[in-house]
C-alpha positions in Angstrom: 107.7 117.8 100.3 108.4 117.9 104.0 106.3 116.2 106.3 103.3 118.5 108.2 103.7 118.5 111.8 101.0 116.3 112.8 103.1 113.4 110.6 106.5 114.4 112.3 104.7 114.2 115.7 103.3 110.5 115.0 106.6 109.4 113.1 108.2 110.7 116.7 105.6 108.4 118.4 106.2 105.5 117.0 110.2 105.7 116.6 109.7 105.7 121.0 107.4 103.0 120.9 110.0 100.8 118.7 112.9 101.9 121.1 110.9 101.1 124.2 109.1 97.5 122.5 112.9 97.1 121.9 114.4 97.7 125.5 111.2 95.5 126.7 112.0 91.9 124.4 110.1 93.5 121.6 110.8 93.1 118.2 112.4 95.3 116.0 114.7 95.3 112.7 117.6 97.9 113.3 119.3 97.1 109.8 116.3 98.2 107.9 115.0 101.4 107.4 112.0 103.2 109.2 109.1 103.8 106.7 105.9 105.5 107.7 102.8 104.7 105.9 102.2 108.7 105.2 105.3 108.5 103.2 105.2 109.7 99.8 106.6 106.9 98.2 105.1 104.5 100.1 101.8 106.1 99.8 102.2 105.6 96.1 103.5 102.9 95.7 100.2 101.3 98.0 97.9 103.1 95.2 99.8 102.1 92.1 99.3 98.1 93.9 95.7 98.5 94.5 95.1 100.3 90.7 97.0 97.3 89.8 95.4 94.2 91.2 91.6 96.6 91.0 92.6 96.2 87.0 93.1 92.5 87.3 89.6 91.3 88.9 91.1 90.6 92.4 89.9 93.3 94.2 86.8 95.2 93.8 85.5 98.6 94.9 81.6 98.7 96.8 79.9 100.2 99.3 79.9 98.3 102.4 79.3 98.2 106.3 82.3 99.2 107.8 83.1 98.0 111.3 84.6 101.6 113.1 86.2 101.6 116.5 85.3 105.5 117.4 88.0 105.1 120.1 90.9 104.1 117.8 89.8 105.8 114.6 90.4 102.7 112.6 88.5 100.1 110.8 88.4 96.6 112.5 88.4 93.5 110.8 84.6 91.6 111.0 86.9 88.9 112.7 87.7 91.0 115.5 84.0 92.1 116.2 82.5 90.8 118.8 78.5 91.7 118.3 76.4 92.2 121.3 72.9 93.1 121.3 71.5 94.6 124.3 68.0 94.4 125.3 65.7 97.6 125.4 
């Protein structure tokens, strides 16, 4: 199945950002593959782990506050929150 064009447009994104993080003293690993985490096998292989330890006890399915950065569309770690209540 060929990718859509929203993936090929972020797989394009990120294969700049390694070249530039790599011209800038970043760090990158040119003898291994790229691999995208909207990859087909990857993407299945992620499920088959999580079936796999969700069968063993070690990880559990609830429902649960999520922290949500609106700005990066992404869920952030309740380490990474930093909670501030503002006064009415």
């Amino acid at each position: 199945m060929a990718p859509a064009r929203g993936q090929r447009l972020s797989r394009l994104c990120l294969v700049v950002q390694l070249e530039l993080s790599s011209t800038t003293g970043g760090y990158t690993k040119p003898d291994r593959p790229q691999v995208f985490t909207m990859d087909d096998k990857l993407s299945a292989a992620v499920l088959e782990a999580f079936l796999q330890l969700h069968k063993q006890g070690l990880i559990y399915r609830d429902n649960r506050l999520v922290n949500w950065d609106c700005s990066l569309r992404t869920a952030v770690s309740d380490i990474e929150v930093h909670a501030h209540v503002s006064k009415p």
